[in-house]
N, C-alpha and C positions, 0 to 999 in steps of 0.2 A: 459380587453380582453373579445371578447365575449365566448358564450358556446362552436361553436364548434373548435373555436382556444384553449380552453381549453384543450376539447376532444380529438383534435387531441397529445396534449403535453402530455395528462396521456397517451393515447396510446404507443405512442413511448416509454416514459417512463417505462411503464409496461414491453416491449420488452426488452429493456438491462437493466433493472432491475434481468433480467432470467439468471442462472448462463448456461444455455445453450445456450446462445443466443453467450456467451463469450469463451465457450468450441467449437461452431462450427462458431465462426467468420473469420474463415477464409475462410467459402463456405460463406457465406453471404456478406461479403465486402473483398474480394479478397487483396485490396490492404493496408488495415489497418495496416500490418505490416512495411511498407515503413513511413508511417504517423506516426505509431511512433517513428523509429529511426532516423527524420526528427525534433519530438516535441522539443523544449528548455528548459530546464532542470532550475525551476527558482531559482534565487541565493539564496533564503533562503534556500533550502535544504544543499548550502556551505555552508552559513552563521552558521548552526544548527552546521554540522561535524564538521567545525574548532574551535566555540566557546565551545562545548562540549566536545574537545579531542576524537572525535566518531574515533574508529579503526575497530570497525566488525558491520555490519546492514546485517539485513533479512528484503527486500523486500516481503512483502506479496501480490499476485498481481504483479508482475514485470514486465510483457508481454512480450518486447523484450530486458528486461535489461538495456535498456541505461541509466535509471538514476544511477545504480550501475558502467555501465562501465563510466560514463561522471566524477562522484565523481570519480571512482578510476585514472585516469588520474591526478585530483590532487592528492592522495596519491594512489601511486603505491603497496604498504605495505596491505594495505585494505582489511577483509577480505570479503568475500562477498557471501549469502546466499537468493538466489531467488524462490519462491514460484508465479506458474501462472496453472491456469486449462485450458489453449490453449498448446498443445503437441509441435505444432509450433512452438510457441514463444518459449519453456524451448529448443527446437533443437539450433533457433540461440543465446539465452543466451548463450550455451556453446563452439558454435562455435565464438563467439565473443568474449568469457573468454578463450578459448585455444588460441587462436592470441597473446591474450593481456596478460597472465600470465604466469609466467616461471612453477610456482610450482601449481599444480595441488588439493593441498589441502587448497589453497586459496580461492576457491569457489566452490559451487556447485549450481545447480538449477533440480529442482524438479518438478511434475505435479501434486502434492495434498500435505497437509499438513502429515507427520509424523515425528514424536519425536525421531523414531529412530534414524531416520539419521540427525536431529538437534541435539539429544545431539551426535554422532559421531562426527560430523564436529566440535561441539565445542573442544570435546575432543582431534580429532587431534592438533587440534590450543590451547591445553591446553589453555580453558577457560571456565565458566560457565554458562556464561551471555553473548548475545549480549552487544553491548553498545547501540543501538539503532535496534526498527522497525520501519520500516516506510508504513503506509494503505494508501495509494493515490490512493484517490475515488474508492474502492472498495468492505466495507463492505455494503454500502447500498444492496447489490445484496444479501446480503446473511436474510436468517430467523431469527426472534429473536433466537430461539433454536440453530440454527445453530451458530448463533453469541456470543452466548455465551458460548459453547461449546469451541470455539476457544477461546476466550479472558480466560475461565479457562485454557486450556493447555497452551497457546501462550504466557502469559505475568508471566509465570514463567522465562522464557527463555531473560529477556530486563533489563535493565535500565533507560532507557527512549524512549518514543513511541510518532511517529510525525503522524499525521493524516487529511488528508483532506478527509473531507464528509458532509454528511449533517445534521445539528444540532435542535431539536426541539425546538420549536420556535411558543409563542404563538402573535408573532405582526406582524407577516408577514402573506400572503396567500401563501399556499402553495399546489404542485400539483405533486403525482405521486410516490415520490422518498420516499424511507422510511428516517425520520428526528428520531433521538435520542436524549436518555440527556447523551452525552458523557462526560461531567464531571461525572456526580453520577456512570456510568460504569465502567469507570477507577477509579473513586474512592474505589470501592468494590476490587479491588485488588492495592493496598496503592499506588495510584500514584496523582500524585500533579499535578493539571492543572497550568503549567506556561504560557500559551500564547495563544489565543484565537483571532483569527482577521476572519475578513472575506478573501475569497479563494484568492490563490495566483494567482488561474485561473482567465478565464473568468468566470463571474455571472451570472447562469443560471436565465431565469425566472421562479418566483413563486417556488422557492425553498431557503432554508435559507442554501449554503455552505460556510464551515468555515473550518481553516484552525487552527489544534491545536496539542501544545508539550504538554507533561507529564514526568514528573521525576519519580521515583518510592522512595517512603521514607523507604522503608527497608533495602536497602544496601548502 
């Protein structure tokens, strides 16, 4: 590719890279939220809850919920805990969770991360631990600092952590998106890389996205 096809891809890139860019996406691209509750929901995300008995996931990033509300259709029982910095999106997350659930302390959705009201919900639903979170495609947006702030408070709260993002990677070219070493990340708070493919999405150019679970070996 040449230079300024390069240039134009870090650009963009740089722009939704900005956690603002994703707080005011709804004056920006108007109809983003139609596109999502339109996306496909790809079967590994079953394939995960059913082979691992998952019963409660927090979506971090969730936008308009559908991957919570599309799983909870196969298990109805589900609890489900959504986390997105668009105020929109967390509006129809719970207009689409009032429709679809009788009881009300089955889910909740929020517009910033706190702990408070993670460990409440746990607690209502007497439990300690999600059984699952799930990051689709959306820690690249955030700062090292910022990223690791969360992954200290956040992966107190799991048992195992499913993630699509982008992996650092010294055999590829690569343009724009922030790349990690998500194994040694996760590894710093005892979780076990089980499964490491390339994305379930489409494969962007000139980025290495991968698509990876985690167990956690302490409980």
């Amino acid at each position: 590719m040449n230079f300024m096809s390069n240039l134009i891809i870090l650009l963009k890139r740089r722009i939704i890279s900005s956690s603002l860019f994703w707080k005011l996406r709804t004056y920006f691209q108007p109809s983003w939220i139609d596109s999502y509750d339109k996306k496909r929901v790809p079967e590994l995300f079953f394939d995960i809850v059913s082979e691992n008995n998952i019963l409660s996931i927090l979506d971090f990033g969730c936008a308009t919920g559908e991957l919570l509300h599309q799983l909870n259709h196969n298990n109805p029982s589900q609890l489900s805990y959504g986390i997105d910095i668009n105020k929109d999106a967390i509006d129809i997350c719970n207009n689409k969770f009032r429709e679809f659930k009788e009881q009300n302390t089955k889910f909740f959705f929020d517009y910033k991360f706190n702990p408070n009201n993670i460990l409440a919900f746990l607690e209502k639903n007497n439990l300690t631990h999600f059984d699952l979170i799930i990051f689709d495609r959306v820690l690249y947006c955030m700062s090292d600092e910022d990223l690791n702030s969360l992954l200290d408070s956040l992966l107190n709260y799991t048992k195992t952590v499913l993630i699509d993002d982008f992996e650092a990677t010294t055999e590829l070219e690569i343009c724009g998106y922030r790349h990690r070493d998500w194994k040694s990340l996760l590894k710093q708070h005892n979780f076990k890389n089980i499964m490491n493919i390339p994305t379930i999405y489409t494969k962007p150019k000139l980025a290495n996205a991968r698509t990876l679970f985690f167990k956690r070996e302490d409980l």
